[in-house]
C-alpha positions as CSV (number, residue, x, y, z in Angstrom):
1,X,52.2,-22.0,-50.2
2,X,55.1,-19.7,-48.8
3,X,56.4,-19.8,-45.4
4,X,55.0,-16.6,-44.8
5,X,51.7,-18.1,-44.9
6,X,52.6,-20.3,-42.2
7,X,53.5,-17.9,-40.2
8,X,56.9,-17.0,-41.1
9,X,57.3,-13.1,-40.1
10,X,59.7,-10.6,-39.9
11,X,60.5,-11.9,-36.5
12,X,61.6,-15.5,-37.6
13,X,62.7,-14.4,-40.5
14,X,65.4,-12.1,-38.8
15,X,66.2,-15.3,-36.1
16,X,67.3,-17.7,-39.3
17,X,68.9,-15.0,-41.1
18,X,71.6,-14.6,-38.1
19,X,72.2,-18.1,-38.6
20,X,75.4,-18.8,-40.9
21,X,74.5,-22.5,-41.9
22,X,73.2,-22.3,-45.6
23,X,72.3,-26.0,-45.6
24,X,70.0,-25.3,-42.6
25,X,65.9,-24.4,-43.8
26,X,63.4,-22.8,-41.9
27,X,60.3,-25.3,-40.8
28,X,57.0,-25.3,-39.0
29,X,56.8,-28.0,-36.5
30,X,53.4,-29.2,-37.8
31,X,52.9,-32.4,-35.0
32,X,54.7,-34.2,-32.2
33,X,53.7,-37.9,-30.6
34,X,56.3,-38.2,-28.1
35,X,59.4,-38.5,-29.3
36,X,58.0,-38.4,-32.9
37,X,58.1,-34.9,-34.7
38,X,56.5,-33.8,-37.9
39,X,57.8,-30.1,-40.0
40,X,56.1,-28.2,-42.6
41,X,57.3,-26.3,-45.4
42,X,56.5,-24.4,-48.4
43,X,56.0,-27.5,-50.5
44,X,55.8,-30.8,-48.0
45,X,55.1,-31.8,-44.8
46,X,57.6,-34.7,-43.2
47,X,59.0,-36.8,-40.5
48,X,61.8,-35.3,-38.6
49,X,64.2,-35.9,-35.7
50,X,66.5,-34.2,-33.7
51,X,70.3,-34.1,-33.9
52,X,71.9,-35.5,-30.5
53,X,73.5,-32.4,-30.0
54,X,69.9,-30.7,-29.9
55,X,68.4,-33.1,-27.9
56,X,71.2,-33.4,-25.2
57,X,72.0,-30.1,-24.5
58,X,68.3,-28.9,-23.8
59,X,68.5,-28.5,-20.0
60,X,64.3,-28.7,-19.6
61,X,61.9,-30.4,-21.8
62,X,61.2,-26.3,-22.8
63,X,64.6,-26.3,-24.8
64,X,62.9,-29.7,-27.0
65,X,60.9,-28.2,-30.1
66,X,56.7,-28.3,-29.9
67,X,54.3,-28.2,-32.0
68,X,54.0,-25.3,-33.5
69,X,57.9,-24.3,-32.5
70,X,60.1,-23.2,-35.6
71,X,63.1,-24.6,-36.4
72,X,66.1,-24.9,-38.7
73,X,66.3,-27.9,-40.5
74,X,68.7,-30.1,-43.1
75,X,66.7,-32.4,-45.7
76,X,67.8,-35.6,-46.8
77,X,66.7,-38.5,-48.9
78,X,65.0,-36.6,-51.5
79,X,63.6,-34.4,-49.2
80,X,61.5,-37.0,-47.3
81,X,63.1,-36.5,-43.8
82,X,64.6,-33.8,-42.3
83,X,67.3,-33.4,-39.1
84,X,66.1,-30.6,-36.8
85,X,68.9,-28.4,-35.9
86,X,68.2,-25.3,-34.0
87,X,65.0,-24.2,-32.3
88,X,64.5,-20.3,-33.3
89,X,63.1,-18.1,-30.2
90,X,59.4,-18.4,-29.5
91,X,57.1,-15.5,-30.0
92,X,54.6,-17.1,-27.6
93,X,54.1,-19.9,-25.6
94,X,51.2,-22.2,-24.0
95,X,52.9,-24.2,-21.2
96,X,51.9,-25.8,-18.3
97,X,53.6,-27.7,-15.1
98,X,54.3,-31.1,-15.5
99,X,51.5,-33.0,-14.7
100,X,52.1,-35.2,-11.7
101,X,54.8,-34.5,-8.8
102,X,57.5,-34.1,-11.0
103,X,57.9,-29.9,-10.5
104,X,59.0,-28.7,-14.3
105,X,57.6,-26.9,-17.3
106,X,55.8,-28.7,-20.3
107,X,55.3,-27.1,-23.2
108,X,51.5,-27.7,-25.0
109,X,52.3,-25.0,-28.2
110,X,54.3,-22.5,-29.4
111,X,54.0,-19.0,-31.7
112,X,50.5,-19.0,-31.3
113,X,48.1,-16.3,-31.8
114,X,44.9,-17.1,-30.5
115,X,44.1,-19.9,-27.6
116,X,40.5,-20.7,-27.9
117,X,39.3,-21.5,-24.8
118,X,36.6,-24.8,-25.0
119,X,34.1,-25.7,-22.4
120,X,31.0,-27.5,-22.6
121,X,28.0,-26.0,-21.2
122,X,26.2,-29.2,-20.9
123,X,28.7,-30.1,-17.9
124,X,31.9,-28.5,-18.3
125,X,31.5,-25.2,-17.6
126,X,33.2,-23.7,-15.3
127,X,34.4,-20.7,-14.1
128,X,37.7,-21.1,-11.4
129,X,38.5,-23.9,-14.3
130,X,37.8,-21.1,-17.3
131,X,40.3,-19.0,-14.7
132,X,43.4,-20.8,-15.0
133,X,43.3,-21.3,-18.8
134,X,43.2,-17.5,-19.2
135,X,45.9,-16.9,-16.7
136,X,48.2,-19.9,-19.2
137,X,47.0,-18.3,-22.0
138,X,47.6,-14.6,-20.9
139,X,51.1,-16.2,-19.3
140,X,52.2,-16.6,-22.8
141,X,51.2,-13.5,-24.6
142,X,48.4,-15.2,-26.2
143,X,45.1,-13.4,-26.9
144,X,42.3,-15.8,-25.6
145,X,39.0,-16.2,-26.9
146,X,36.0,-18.4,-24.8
147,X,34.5,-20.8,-26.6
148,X,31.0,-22.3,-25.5
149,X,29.8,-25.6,-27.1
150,X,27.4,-28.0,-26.9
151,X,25.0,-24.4,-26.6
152,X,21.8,-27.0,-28.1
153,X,22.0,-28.4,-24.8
154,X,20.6,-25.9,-22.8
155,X,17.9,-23.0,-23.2
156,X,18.5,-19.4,-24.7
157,X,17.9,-18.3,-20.8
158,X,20.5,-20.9,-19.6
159,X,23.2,-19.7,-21.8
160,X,22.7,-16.3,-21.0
161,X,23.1,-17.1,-17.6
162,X,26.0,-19.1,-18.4
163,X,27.9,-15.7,-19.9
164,X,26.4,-13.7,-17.5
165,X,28.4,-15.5,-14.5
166,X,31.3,-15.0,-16.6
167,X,31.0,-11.3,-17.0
168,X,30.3,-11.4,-13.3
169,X,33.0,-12.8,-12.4
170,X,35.4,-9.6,-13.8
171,X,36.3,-12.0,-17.3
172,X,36.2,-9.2,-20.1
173,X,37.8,-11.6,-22.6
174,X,35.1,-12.4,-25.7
175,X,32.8,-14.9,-25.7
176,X,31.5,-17.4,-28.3
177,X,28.5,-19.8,-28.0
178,X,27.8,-22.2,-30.6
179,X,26.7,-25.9,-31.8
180,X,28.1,-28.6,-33.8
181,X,24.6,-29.9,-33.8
182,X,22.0,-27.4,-34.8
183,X,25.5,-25.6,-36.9
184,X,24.3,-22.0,-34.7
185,X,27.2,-20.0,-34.1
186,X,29.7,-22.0,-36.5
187,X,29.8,-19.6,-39.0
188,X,30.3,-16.7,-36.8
189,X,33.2,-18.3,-35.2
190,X,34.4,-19.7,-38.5
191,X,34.9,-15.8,-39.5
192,X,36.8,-15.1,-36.7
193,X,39.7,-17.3,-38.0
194,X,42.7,-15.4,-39.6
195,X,44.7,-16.2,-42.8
196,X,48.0,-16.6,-41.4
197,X,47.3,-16.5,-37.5
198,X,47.9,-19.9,-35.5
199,X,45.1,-20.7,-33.3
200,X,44.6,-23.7,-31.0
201,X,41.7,-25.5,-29.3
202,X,42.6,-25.6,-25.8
203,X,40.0,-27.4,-22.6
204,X,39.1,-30.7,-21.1
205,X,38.4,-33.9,-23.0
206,X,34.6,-34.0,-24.7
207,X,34.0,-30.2,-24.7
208,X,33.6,-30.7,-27.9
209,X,37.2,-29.9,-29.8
210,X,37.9,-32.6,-32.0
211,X,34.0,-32.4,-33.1
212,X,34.4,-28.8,-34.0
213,X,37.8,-29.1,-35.7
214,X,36.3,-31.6,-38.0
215,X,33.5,-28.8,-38.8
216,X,36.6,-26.5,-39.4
217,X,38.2,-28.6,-41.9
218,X,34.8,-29.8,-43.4
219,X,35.1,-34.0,-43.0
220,X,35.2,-36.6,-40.4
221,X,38.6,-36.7,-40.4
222,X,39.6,-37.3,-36.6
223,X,38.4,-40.0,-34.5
224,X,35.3,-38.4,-31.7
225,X,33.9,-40.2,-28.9
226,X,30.7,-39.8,-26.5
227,X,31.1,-38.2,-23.3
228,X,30.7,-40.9,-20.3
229,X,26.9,-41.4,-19.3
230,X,27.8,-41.5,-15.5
231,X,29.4,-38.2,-15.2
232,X,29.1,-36.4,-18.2
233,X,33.3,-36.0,-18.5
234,X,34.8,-36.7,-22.0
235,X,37.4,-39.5,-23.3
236,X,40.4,-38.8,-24.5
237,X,40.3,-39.2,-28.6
238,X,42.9,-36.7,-29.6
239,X,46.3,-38.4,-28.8
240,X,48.7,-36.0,-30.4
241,X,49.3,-32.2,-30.9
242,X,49.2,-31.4,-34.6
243,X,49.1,-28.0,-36.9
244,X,46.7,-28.2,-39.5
245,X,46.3,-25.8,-42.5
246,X,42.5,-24.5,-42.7
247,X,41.3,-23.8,-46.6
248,X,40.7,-20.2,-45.0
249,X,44.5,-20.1,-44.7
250,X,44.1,-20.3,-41.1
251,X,46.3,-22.6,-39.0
252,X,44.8,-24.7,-36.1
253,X,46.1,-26.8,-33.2
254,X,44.2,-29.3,-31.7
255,X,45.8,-30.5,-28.1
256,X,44.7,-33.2,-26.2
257,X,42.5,-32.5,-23.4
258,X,43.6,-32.1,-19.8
259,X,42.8,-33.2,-16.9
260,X,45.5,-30.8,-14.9
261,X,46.5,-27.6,-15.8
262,X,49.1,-26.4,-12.9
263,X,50.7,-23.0,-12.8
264,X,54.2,-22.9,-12.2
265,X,56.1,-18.8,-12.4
266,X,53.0,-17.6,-13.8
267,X,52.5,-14.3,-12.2
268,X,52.8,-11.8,-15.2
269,X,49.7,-14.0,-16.7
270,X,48.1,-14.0,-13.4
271,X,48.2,-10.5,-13.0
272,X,47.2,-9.6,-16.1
273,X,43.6,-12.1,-15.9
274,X,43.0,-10.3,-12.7
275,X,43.4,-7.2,-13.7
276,X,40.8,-5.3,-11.3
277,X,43.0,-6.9,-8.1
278,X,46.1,-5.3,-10.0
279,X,44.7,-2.3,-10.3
280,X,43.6,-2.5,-7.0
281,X,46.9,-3.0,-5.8
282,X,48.3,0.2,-6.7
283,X,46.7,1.9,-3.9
284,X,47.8,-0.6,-1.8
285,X,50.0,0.6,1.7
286,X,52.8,-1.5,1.1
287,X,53.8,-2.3,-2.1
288,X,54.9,-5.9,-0.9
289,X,51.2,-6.1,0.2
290,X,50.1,-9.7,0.0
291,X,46.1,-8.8,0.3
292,X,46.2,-11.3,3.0
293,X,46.0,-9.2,6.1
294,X,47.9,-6.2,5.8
295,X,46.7,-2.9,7.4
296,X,46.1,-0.5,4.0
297,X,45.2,-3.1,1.4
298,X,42.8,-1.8,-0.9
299,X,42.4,-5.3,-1.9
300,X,41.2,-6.1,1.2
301,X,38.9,-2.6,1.4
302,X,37.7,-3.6,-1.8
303,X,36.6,-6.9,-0.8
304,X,34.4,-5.8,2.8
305,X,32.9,-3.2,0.6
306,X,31.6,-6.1,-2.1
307,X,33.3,-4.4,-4.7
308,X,35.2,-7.5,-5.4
309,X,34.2,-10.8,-4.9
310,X,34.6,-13.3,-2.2
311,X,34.9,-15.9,-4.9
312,X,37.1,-14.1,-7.4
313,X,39.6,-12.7,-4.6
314,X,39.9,-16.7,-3.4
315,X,40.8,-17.9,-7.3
316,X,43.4,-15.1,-7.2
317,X,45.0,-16.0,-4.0
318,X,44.6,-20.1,-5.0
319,X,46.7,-19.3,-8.2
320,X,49.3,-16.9,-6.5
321,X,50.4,-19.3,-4.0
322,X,50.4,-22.1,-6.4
323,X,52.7,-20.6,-8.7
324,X,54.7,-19.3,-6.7
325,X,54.9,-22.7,-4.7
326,X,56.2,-24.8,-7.8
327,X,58.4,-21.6,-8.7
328,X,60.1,-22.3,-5.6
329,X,59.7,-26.3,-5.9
330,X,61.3,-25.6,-9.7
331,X,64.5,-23.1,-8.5
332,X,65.5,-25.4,-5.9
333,X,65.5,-28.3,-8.2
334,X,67.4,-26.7,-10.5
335,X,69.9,-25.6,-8.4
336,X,70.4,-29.3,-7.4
337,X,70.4,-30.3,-10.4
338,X,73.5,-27.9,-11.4
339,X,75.4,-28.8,-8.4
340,X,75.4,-32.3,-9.1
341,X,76.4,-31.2,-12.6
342,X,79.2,-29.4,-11.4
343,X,80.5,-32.6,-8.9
344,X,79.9,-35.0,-12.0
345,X,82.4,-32.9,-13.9
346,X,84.8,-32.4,-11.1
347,X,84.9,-36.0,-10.6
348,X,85.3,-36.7,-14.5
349,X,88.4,-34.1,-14.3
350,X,90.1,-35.6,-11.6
351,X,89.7,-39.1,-13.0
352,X,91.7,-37.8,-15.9
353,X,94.2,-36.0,-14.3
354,X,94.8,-39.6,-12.3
């Protein structure tokens, strides 16, 4: 295997090249369990760890290598562990805010090409949910792709319906139905994967991921679980983020599923899921219209005439203010953060100077 088939293009390739440090090796990051990381190469796969220097200047938990991430790396003891170095610049990115109160970014993958988009139509389906994974996903300049499972579990009619409502809803992305039971739409899907193109399985916990990643890679190799009787939601059984190399030459992420999945500065990908509103908005009055209430918005126009749904313009407006709420919620951290920085140090100088 060569690094190019890992994903190593021009881009990275350029990155490492303006490095100076010979010792240093280009490397996948292939899995991460906390503070636990994993890199791939052309010949091995191998625990690694980050220098302190790495890990204490990163400013956010962004600036900490994720799966997927590559990196510059120095091997020792025969190869079998290897010091990360330098995080090269991301191509894309699937991130989301911290889950919790805590008002910061998290990072779920990196340099990915595909985000396959998993929901169960047995119970999980849903729309305003399927919403906010293609606004991440679009976020991070990464193509998505909707992913139906579970489709024995309901009639032909049903599933029709099913992508009907999302078609309805103004969601152009493609969609995908298939079964790990009856094996209908596997092969299909199966085709769509790329030699050399990182995808990853991205929704809630028992859509379905872990179940169809074991059909990818042909054995029971990671741990499933029954969805709860009661409610029909999933159990956690996929614990870490991990790379794996597909016989097709494809690479897969599997990501454990999530319960939250907050926007924070997402605009660009917000804009881009909802692209009849921005389009909209160009004929707009004012072009700080916040299709609220404004006199002139063709938003607005668009909605009374029932060319745009009630239910679609209230998503839109759900996600705008969030983001921009923990945008806010994140800047003014920040800035606290660096003006406590900037005391500490003062504080440390004087000390000296004493």
């Amino acid at each position: 295997m060569k690094l190019v088939d890992l994903g190593f293009d021009r881009h990275f390739q350029e990155k490492a090249q303006s490095r100076e440090n010979p010792a240093l090796k280009p490397a996948r990051v292939s899995g991460v369990d906390r503070d636990r990381f994993t890199v791939m190469n052309e010949s091995s796969e191998v625990s690694a760890e980050l220098t302190g220097k790495l890990r204490f200047s990163a400013e956010t938990s962004a600036d900490i290598p994720c799966v997927g991430d590559w990196v510059l790396a120095e091997y020792h003891n025969d190869d079998t562990l290897a010091i990360i170095h330098e995080l090269l610049p991301r191509k894309t990115s699937l991130r989301r805010k911290t889950p919790g109160k805590e008002v910061g970014f998290q990072m779920i993958a990196a340099n990915l090409d595909v985000a396959c988009i998993v929901q169960s139509c047995e119970s999980d389906f849903n729309i305003r949910r399927l919403e906010r994974y293609l606004v991440a996903a679009r976020d991070g300049k990464i193509e998505p792709v909707i992913v139906l499972t579970k489709s024995d579990l309901v009639s032909p009619e049903v599933l029709e319906e099913m992508i009907g409502r999302v078609r309805q809803s103004g969601i152009a992305e493609s969609v995908r139905a298939l079964s790990s039971i009856t094996h209908e739409g596997l092969e299909e899907f199966q085709a769509l994967l790329e030699r050399g193109r990182t995808y990853c399985l991205l929704g809630s916990s028992g859509v379905g991921k872990t179940t169809l990643l074991n059909h990818l890679i042909g054995r029971e190799e990671f741990e499933t679980a029954a969805v709860r009787e009661k409610d029909g939601r999933g159990r956690h059984t996929t614990a870490r983020r991990q790379l794996i190399v597909l016989d097709s030459g494809a690479m897969l992420i599997d990501t454990p599923g999530m319960r939250e999945l907050g926007l924070l500065g997402a605009e660009a990908g917000i804009e881009e899921s909802f692209g009849e509103i921005a389009q909209l908005a160009h004929n707009c009055r004012f072009s700080d219209c916040t299709h609220t209430q404004e006199l002139g918005c063709a938003v607005l126009a668009a909605l009374e005439g029932g060319e745009l749904s009630q239910e679609r313009y209230e998503s839109f407006q759900k996600l705008v203010k969030e983001s921009a709420y923990y945008e806010r919620s994140y800047i003014e951290r920040r800035q606290r953060d660096k003006k406590f920085g900037r005391m500490v140090k003062s504080i440390l100088k004087n000390s000296k100077k004493r």
